[in-house]
Backbone as a ProteinNet text record, in pm:
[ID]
protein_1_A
[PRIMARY]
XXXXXXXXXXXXXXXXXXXXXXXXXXXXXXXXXXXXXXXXXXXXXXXXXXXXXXXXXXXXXXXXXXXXXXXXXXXXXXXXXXXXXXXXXXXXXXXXXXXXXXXXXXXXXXXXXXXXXXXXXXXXXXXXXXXXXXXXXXXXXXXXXXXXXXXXXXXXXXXXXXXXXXXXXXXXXXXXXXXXXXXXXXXXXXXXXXXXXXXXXXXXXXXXXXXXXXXXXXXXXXXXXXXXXXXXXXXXXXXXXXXXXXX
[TERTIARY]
7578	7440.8	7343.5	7242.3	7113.9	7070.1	7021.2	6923.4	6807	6721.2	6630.2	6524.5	6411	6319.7	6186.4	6060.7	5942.9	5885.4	5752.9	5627.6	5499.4	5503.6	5379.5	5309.2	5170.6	5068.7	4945.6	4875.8	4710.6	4616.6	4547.1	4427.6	4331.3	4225.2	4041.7	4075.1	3982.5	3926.7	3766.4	3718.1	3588.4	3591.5	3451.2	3453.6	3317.2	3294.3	3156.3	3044.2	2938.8	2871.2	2898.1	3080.6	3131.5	3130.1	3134.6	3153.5	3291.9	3328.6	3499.9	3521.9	3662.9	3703.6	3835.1	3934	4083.5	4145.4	4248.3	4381.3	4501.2	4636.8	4698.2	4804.5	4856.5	4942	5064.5	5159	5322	5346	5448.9	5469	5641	5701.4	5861.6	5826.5	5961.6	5937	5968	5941.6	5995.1	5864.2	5862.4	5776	5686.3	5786.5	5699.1	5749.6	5620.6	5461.5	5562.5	5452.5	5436.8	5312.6	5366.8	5237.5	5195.2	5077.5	4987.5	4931.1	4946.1	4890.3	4765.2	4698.1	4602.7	4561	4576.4	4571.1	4469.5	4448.6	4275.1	4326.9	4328.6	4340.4	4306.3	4351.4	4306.8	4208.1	4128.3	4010.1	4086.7	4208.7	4210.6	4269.3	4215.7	4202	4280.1	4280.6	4354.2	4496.6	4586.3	4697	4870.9	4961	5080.9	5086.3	5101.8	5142.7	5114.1	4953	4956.6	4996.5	5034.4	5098.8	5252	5307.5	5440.9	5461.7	5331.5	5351.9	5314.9	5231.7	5219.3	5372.3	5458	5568.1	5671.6	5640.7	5725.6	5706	5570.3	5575.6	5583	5577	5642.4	5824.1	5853.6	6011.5	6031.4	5952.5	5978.4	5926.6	5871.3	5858.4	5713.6	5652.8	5493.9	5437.1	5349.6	5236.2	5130.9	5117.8	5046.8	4924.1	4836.2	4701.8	4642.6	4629.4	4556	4444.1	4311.7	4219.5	4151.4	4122.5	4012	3893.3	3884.1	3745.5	3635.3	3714	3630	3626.5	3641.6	3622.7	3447.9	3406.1	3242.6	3250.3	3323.7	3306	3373.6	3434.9	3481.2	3653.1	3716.9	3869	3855.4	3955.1	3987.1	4122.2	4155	4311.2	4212.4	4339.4	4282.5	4211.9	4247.8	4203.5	4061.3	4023.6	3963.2	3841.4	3865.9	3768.2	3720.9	3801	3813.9	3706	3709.5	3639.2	3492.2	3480.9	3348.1	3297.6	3328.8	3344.8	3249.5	3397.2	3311.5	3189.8	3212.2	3079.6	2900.5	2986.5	2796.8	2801.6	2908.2	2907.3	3027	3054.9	3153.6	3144.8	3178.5	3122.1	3089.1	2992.7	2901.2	2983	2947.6	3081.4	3088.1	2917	2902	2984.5	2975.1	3062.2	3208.5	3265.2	3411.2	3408.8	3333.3	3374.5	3408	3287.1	3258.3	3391.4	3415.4	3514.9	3673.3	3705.4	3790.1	3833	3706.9	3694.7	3725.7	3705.9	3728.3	3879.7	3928.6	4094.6	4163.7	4109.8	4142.8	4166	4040.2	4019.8	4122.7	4121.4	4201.9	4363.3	4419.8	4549.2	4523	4474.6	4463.5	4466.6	4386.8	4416.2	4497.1	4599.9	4694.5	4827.1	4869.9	4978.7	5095.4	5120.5	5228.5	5186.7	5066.7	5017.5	5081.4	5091.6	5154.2	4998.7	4889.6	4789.1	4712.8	4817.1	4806.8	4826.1	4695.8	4683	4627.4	4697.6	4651.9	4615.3	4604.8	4528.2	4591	4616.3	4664.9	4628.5	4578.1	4491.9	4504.2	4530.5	4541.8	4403.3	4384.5	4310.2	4149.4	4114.5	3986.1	4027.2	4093.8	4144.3	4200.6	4237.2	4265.4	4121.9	4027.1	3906	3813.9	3817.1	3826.5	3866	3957.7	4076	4026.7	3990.2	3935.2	3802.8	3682.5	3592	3588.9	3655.2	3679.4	3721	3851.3	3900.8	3782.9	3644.4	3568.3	3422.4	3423.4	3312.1	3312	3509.8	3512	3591.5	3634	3723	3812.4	3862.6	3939.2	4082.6	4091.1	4250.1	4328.2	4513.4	4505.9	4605.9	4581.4	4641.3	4577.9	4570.7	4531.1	4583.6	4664.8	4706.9	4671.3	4618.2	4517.8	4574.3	4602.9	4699.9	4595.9	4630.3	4538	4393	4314.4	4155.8	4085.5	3992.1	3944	3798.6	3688.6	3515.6	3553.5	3663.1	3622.7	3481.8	3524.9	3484.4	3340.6	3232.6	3129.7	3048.2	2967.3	2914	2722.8	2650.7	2511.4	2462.9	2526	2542	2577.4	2705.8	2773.5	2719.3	2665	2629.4	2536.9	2522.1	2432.8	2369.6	2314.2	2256.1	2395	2501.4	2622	2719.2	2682.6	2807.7	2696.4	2588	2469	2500.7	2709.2	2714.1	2834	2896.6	3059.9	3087.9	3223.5	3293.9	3343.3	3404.5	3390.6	3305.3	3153.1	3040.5	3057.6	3151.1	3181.9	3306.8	3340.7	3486.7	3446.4	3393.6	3337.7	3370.7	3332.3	3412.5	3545.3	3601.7	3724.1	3813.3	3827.4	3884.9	4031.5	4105.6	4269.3	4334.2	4440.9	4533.4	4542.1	4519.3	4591.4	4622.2	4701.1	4820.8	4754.4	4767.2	4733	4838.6	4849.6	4982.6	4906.7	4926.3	4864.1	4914.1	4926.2	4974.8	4858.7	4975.9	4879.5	4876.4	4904.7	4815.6	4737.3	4660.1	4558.6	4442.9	4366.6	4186	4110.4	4153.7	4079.6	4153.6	4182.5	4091.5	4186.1	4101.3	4135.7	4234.6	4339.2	4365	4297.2	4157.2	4037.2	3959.1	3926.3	3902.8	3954.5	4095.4	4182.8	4182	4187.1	4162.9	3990.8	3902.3	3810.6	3796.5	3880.8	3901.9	3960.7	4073.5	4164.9	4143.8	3995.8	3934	3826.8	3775.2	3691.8	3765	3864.5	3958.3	3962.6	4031.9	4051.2	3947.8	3822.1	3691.9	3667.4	3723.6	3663.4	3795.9	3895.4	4017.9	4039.2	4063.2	4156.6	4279.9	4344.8	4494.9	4581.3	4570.2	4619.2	4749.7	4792.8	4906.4	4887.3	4886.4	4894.3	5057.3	5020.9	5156.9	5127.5	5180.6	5138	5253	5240.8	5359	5327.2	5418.1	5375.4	5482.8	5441.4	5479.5	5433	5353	5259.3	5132.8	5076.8	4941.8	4923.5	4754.3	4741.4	4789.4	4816.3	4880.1	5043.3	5111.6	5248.8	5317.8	5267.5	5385.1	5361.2	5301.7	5305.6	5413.8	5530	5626.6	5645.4	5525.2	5493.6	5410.1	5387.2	5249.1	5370.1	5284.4	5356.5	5328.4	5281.1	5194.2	5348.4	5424.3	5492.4	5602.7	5646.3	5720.3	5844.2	5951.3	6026.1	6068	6117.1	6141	6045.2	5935.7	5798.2	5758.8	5777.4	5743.2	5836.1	5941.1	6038.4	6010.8	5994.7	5965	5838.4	5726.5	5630.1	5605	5724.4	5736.6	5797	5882.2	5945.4	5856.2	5728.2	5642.1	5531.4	5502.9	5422.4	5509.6	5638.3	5737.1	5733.6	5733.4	5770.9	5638.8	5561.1	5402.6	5343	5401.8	5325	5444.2	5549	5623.2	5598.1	5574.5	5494.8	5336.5	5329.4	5166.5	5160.9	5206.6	5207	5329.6	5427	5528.4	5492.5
17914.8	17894	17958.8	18077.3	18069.3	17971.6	18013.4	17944.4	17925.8	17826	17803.7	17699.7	17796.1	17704.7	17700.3	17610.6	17638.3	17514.9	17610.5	17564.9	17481.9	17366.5	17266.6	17155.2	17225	17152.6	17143.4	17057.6	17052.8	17112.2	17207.8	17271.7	17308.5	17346.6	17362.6	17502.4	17530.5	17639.9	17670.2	17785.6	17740.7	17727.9	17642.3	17634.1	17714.7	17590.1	17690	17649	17774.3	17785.5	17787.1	17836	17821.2	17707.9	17548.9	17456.7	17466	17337.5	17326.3	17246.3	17284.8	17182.9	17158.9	17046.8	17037.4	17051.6	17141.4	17197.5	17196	17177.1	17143.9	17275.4	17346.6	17445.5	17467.4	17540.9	17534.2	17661	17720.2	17877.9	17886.6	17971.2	18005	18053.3	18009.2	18039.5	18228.9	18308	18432	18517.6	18676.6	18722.6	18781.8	18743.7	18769.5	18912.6	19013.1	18947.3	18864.3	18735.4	18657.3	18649	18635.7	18613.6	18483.6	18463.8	18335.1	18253.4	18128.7	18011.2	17935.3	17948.8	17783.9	17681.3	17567.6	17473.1	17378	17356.1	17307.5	17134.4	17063.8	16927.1	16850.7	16751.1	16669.7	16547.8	16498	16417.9	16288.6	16271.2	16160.7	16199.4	16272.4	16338.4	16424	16464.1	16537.9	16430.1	16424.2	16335.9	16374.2	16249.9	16318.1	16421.6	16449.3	16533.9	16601.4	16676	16804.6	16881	16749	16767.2	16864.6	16741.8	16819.6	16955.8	16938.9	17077.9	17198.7	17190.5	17291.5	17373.6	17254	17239.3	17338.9	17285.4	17323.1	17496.7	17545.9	17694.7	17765.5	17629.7	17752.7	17771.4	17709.4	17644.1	17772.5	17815.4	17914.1	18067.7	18048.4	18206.4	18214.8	18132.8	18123	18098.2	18176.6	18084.3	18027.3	17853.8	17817.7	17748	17707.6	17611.2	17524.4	17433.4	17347.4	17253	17302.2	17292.7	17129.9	17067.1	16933.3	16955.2	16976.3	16962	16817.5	16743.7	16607.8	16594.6	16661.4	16670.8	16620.7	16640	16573.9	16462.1	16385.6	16252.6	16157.3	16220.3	16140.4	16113.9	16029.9	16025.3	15910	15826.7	15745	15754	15647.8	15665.2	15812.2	15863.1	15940.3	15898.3	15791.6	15740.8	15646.8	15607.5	15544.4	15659.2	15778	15873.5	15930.2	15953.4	15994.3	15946.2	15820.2	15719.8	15703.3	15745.8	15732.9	15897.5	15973.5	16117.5	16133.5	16063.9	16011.6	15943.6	15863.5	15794.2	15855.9	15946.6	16048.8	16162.4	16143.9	16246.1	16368.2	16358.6	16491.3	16572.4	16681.3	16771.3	16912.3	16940.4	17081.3	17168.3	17255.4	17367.6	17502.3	17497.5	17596.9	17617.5	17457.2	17448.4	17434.7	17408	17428.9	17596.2	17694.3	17782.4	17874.6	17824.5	17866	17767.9	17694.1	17614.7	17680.1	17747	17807.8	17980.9	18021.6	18145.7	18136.2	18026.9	18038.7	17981.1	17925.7	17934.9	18058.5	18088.1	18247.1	18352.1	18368.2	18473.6	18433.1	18312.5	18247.1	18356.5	18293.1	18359.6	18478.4	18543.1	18704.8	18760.2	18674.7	18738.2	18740.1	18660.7	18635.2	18680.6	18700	18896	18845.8	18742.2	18725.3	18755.2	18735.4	18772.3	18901.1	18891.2	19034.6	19081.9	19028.6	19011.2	19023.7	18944	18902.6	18745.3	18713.8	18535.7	18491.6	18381.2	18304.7	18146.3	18127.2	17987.6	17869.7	17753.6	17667.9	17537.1	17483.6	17343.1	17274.4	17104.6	17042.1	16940.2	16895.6	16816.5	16886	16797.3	16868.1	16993.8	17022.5	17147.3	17237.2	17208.9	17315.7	17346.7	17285.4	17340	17396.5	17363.4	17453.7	17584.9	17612.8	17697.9	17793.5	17773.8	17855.6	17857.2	17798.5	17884.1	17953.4	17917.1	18036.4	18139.9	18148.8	18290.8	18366.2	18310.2	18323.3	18360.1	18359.5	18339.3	18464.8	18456.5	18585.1	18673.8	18766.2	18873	18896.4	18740.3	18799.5	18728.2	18700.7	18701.9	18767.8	18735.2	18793.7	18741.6	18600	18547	18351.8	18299.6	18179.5	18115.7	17983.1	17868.5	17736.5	17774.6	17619.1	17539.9	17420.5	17324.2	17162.6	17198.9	17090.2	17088.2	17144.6	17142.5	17100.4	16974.2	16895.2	16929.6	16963	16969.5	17111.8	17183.5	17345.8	17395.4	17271.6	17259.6	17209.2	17197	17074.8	17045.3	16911.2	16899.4	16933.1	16955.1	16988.7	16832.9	16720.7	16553.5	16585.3	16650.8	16643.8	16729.6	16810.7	16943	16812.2	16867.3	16767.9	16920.8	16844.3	16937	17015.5	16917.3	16970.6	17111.3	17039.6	17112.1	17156.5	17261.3	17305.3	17371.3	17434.7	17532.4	17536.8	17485.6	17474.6	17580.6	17577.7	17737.1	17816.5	17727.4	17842.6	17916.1	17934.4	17980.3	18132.2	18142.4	18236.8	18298.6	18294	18342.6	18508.2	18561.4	18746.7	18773.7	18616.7	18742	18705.9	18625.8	18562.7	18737.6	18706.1	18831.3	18875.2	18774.1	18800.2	18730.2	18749.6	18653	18554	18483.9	18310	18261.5	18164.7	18044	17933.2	17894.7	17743.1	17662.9	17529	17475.5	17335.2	17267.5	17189.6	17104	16958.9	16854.9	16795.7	16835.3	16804	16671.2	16560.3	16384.6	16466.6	16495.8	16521.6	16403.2	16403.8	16362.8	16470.5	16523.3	16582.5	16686.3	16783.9	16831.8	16815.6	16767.2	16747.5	16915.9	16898.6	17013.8	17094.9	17064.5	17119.4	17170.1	17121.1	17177.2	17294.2	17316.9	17399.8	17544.4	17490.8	17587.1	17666.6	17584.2	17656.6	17753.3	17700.7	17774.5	17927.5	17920.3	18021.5	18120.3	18079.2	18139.6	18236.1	18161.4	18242.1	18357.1	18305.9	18460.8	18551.2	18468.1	18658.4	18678.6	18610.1	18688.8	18783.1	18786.9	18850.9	18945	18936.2	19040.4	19019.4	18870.5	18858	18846.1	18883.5	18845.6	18710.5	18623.5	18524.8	18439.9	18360.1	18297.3	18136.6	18076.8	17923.5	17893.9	17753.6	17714.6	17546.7	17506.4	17373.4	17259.6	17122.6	17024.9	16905.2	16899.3	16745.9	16647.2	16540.1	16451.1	16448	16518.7	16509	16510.4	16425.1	16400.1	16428.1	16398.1	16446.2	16407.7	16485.8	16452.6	16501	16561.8	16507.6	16552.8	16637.2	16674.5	16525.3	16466.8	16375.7	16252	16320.7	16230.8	16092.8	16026.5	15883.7	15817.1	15883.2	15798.8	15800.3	15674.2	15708.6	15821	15893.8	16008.3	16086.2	16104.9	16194.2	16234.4	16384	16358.2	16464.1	16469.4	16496.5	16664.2	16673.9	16787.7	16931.2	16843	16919.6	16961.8	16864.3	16888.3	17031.9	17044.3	17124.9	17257.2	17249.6	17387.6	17437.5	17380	17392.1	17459.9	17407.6	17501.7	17617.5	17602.1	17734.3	17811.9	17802.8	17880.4	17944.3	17840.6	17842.3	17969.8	17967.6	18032.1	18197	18180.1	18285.3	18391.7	18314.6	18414.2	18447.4	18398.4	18436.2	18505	18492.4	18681.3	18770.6	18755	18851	18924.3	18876.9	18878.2	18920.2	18803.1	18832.7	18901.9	18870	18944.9	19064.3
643.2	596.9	694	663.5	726	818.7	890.3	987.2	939.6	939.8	876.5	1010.7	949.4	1091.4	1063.2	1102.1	1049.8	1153.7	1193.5	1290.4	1201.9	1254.9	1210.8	1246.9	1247.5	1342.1	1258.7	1319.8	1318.6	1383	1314.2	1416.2	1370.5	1450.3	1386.3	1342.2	1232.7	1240.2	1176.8	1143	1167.1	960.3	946.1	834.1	739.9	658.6	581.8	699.7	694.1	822.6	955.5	990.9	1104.8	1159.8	1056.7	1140.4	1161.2	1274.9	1321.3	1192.1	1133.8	1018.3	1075.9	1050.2	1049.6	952.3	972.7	863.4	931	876.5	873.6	805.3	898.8	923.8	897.9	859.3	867.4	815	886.2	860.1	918.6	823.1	895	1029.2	1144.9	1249.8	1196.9	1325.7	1324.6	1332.5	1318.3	1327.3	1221.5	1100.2	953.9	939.3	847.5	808.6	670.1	682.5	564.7	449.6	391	276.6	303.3	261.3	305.9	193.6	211.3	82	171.4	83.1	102.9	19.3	59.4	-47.5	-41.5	-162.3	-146.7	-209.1	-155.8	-154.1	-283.7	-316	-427.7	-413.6	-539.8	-481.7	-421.2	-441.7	-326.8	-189.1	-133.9	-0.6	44.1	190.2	305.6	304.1	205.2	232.4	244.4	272.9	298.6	175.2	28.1	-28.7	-4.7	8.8	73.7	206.3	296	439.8	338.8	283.8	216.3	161.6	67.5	0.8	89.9	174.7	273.6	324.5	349.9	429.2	322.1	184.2	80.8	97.1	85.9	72.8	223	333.8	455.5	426.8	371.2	376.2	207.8	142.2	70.3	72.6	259.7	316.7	317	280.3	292	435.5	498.3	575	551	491.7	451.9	549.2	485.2	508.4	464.9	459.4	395.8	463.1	439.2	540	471.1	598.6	528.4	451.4	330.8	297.4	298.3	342.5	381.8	552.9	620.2	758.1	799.5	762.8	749.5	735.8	662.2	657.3	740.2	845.1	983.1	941.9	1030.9	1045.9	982.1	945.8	839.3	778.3	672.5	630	521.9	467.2	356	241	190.5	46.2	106.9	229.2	235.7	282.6	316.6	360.5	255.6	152.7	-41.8	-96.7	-78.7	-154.4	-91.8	-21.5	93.3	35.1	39.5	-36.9	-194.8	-256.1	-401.6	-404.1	-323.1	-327.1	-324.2	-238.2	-195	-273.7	-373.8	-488.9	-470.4	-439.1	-384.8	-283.7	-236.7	-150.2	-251.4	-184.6	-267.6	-236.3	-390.4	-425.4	-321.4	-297.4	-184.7	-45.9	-10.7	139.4	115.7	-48.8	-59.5	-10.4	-99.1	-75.6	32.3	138.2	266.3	342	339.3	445.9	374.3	220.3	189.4	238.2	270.5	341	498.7	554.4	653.2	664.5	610	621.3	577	505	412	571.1	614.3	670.8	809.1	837.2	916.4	925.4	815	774.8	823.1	725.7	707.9	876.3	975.7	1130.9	1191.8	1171.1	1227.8	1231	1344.4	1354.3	1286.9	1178.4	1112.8	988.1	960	805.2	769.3	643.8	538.3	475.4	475.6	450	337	225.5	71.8	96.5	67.7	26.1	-145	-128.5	-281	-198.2	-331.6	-324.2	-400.7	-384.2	-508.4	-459	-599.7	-589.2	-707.1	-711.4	-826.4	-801.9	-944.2	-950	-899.9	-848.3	-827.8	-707.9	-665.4	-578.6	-640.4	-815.3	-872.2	-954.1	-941.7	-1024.2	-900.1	-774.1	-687.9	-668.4	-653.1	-656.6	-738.5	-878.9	-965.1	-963.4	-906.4	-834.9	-722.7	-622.6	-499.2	-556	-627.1	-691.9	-777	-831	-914.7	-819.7	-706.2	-604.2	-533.1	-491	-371.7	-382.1	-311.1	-374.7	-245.3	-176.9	-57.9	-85.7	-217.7	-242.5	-363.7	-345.7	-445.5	-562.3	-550.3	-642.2	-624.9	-770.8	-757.8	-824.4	-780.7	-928.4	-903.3	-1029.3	-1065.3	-1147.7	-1092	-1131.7	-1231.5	-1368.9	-1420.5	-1336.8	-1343.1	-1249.9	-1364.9	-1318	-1361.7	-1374.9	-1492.9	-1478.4	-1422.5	-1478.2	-1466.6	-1581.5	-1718.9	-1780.9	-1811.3	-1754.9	-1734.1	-1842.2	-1841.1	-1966.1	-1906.2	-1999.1	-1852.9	-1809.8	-1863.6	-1801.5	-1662.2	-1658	-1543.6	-1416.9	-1441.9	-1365.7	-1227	-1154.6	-1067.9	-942	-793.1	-693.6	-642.6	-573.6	-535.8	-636.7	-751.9	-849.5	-979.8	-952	-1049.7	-1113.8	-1118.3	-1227.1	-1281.5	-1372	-1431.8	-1367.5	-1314.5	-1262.9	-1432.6	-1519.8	-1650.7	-1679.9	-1585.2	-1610.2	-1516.4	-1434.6	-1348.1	-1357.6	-1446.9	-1524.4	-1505.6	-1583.5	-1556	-1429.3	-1308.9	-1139.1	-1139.7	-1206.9	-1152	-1123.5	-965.5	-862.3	-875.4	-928.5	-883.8	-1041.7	-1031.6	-1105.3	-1116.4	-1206.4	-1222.7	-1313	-1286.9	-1312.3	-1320.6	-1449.7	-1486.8	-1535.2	-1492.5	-1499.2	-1545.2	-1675.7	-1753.6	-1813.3	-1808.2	-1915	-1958.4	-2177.1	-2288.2	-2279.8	-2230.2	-2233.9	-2145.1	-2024.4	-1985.6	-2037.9	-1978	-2025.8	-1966.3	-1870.7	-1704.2	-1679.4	-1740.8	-1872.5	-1992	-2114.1	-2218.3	-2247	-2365.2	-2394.2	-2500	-2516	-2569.2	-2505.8	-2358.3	-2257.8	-2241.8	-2182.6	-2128.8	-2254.7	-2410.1	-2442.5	-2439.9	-2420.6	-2405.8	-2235.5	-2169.6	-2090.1	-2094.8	-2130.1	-2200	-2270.5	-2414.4	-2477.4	-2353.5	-2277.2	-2178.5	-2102.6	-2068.3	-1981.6	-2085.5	-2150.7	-2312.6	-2339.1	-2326.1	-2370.3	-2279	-2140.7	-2013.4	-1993.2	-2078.2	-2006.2	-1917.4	-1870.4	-1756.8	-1716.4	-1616.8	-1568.3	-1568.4	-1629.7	-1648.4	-1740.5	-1678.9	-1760.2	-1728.7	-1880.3	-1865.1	-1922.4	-1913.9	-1917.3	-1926.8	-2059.3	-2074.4	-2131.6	-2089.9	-2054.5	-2124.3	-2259.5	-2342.7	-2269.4	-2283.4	-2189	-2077	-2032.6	-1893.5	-1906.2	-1808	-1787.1	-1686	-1666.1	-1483.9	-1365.5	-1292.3	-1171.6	-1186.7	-1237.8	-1323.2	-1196.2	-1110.5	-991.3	-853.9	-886.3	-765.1	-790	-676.7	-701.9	-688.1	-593.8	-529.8	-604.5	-755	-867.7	-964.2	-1069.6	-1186.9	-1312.7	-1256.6	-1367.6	-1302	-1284	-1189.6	-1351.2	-1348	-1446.7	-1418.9	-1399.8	-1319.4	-1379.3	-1501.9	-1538.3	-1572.6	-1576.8	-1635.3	-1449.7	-1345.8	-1218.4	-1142.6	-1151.9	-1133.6	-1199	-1314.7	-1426.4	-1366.4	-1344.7	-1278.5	-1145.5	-1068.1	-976.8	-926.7	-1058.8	-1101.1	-1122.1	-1164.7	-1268.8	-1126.2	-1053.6	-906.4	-812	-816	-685.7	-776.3	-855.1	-978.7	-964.2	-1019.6	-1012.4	-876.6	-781.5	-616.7	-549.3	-638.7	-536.3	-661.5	-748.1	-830.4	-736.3	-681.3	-666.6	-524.7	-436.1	-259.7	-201.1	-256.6	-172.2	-86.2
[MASK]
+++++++++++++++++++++++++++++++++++++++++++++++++++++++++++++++++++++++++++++++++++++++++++++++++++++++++++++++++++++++++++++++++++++++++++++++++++++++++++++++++++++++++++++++++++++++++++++++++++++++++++++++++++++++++++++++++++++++++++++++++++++++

């Protein structure tokens, strides 16, 4: 059997407006170049799954990232920093994007990079995910996993979040992967097709991919939304489209 080895830590880097943010690192040992992931967290926080999944795409040749976007709101368990989060409304889409660039650019310096990054985010980190890819043009692949109010209603729109990202579909920069279960609410699969309808209106690069018997969340193996075969295929579909893309 291979030798198999991989480096993982916690460390600052700078965020939107060059503040210090904490992310959470893991990359095969060796000298690369690797292709690079970053992962944009779900609304119930900076938590073990994304510690894991980080782990998952260094352990499949990735150098990943996954930066705090609740770092502003002080140390805490995760769900209890989440909820303090929600509470003041979310964090503004602006400083996702800026605190996503600065992990981005992060990677990209670093003498192991191959210096092709994507992005992948569920839940509200996959409706993330698909505005960064829609904002900037410094990656080159994105999968957006069930993203929730990609869709918005103008109820929903508020100061933080003043513009549905389906409204920015025309920049969307790179490729992406949408990975979707029809129980959904968040987003309905009425949603998702009005999503869908927007890429083919714009000629974009994209592939969905959608899961009856699943609802949101369906890859989190520690909830009961978790759904085991639809979770697996899924990541078949995730490993599949990003050596398409980064290798």
């Amino acid at each position: 059997m291979a030798y198999e080895g991989m480096i993982a830590e916690t460390i600052s880097i700078c965020g939107n407006k060059n503040e210090p943010i904490s992310a959470y690192v893991a990359r095969p040992l060796g000298a690369g170049p690797f292709p690079g992931m970053v992962l944009l967290h779900h609304a119930p926080g900076w938590d073990e799954w994304y510690r894991e999944a980080t782990r998952k795409f260094a352990h499949h040749g990735y150098a990943a990232i996954s930066h705090n976007l609740y770092h502003r709101a002080g140390d805490g368990r995760p769900d209890d920093v989440a909820a303090k989060v929600r509470a003041e409304g979310g964090v503004p889409d602006d400083q996702v994007v800026g605190d996503t660039e600065g992990a981005v650019q992060w990677l990209k310096a670093q003498p192991w990079s191959n210096g092709k990054v994507g992005v992948f985010g569920t839940c509200s980190g996959g409706r993330q995910t698909f505005l960064y890819a829609c904002k900037t043009k410094s990656i080159n692949a994105a999968c957006e996993l069930w993203g929730g109010r990609v869709v918005m209603t103008k109820e929903e729109l508020n100061p933080k979040q003043p513009v549905a990202p389906i409204d920015f579909t025309k920049d969307l920069s790179c490729p992406l992967l949408g990975l979707f279960g029809n129980e959904d609410r968040a987003p309905t699969p009425e949603q998702v097709n009005q999503h869908e309808a927007e890429l083919k209106a714009h000629r974009k690069h994209y592939e969905f991919h959608r899961y009856d018997g699943a609802g949101h969340g369906f890859f989190y193996y520690d909830r009961p939304a978790y759904r085991i075969e639809q979770a697996l295929d899924g990541w078949k579909k995730v490993f599949a489209f990003l050596e398409k893309h980064l290798a």
